[in-house]
N, C-alpha and C positions, 0 to 999 in steps of 0.2 A: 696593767691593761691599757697602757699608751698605745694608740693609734702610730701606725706606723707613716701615712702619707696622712699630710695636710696639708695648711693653706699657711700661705704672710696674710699681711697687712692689708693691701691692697691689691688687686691683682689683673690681671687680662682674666675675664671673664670664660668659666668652659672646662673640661671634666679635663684636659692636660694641665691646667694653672694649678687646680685646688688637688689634683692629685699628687702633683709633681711637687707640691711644697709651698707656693705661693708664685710670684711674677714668671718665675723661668722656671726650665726645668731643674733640677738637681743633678752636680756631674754625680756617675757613676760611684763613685766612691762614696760620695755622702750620702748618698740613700743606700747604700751597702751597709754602713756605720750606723744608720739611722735603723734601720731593720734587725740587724742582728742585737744590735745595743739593747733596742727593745723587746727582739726574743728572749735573751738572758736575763734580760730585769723582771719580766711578768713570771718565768717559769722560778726562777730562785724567790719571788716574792709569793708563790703560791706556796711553794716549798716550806718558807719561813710564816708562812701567816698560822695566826691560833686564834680562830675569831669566834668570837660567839654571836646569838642572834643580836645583844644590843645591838653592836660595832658594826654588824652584819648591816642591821635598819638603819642606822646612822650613816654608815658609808653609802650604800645603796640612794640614800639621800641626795648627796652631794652628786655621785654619779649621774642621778636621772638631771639636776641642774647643768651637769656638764655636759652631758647628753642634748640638752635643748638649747642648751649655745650651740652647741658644732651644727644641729639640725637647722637653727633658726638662721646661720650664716651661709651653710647648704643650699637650703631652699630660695635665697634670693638672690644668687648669683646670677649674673645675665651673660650669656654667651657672645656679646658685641664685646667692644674693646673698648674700655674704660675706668677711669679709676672710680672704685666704689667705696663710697661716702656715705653712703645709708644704711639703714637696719643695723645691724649689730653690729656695723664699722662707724656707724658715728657715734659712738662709745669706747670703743677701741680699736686699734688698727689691725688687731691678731684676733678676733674672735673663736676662730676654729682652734688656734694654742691656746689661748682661755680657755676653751672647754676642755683641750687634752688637760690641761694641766688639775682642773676642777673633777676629772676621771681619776685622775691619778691621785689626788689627795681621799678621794673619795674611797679608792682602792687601800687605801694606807689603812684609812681609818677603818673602812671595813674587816680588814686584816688585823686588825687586834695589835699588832705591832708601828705602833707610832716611830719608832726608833728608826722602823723604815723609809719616812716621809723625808730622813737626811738625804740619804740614799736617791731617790728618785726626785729631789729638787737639786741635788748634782748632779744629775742625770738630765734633767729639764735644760737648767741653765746650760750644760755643756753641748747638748743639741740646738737647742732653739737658742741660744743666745746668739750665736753666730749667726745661723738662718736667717735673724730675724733684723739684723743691721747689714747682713748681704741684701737681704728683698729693699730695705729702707733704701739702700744707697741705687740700687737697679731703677726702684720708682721716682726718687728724686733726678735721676738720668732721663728719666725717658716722659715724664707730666710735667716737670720743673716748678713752676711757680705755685701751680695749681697741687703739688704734694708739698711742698715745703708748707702754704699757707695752713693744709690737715695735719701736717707732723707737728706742726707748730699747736695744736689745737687736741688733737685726741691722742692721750696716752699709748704709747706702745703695747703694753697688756692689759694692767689695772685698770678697770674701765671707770671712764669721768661720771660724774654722776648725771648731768645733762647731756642728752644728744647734741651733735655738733650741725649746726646750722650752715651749707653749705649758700653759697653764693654762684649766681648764673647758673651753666647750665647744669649742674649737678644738684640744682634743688628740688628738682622733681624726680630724683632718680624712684625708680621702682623697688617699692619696699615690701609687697606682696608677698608670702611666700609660694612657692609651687611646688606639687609633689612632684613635679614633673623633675624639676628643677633637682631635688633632692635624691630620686633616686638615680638621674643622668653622672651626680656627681658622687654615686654608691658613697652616700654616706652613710646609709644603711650596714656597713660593714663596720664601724664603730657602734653602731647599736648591737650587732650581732657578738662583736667582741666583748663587751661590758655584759652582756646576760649569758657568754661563756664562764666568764672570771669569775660573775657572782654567784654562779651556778656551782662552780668548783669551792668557792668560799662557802658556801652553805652547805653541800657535802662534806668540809672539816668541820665546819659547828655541829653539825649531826651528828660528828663520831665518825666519818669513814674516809680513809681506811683507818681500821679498829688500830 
């Protein structure tokens, strides 16, 4: 159930940044790769799942936590050009990959087949690992001091346990969230996919097809 378009780390603010992948757009290919990779992985992983209602509530779980990362970094995106430093980026620089990645574990474990969780963190690492030291190196190009001093300070996925306290004029960034915000940047299309998946997952705990 990965989400096919997301975000980096930091980003230009605005429904081309966070759909495109993070800072830039994505050339043609790697979102070709990135799309089909994750068609094949969600449909062979429905195919192989045997879940019952525990795995079912248990995953469902972690889903809706991943779910409310991608929402909560969604929602306070601001469409000006800036590097963001607040809300669920001064915690970690990939938020919106934090949450795909919290869907995905969630999906594993819902699926009754943990065996499969190998499987979709080679999957993970081999999409976003790249992604996510391309976006690093694009922001350190184009903020310079002002991204080194936050790469230097918030982990790249695992979020630190304190927020990161920005200096001058990124202290008062806007940490509100907005529905506005959220649905400009259809992140509602990750919620709609995760209550497909578990929808399909509860259909096999049920028994069907027989």
């Amino acid at each position: 159930m990965a989400r096919a378009g997301d975000d980096g780390a930091c980003r230009v603010h605005g429904r081309r940044a966070i759909r495109a992948g993070g800072q830039g757009a994505l050339n043609p290919s790697h979102r070709g790769v990135r799309i089909g990779s994750a068609w094949v992985l969600a449909i062979a992983f429905i195919w192989l799942a045997r879940p019952d209602y525990l795995t079912l509530g248990i995953g469902a779980a972690v889903v809706l936590v991943g779910l409310l990362v991608r929402g909560w970094a969604a929602g306070i995106l601001r469409k000006d050009r800036e590097l963001a430093v607040s809300g669920p980026y001064a915690f970690t620089r990939n938020p919106l990959y934090l949450g795909t990645f919290l869907i995905g574990i969630g999906a594993v474990v819902a699926g009754g087949r943990l065996w499969l969780g190998l499987g979709f963190i080679a999957w993970f690492a081999w999409i976003y690992g790249s992604t996510m030291a391309r976006e690093s190196g694009e922001l350190a190009a184009r903020f310079g001091e002002s991204y080194g001093r936050y790469r230097e300070s918030v982990p790249v996925l695992l979020p630190r346990l304190t927020p990161f306290r920005p200096a001058g004029d990124h202290a008062a960034a806007n940490t509100a969230f907005s529905p506005a915000r959220y649905l400009h940047n259809r992140e509602y299309e990750a919620l709609l996919g995760a209550v497909v998946g578990l929808g399909l997952l509860l259909l096999k705990a049920a028994g069907w097809p027989p």
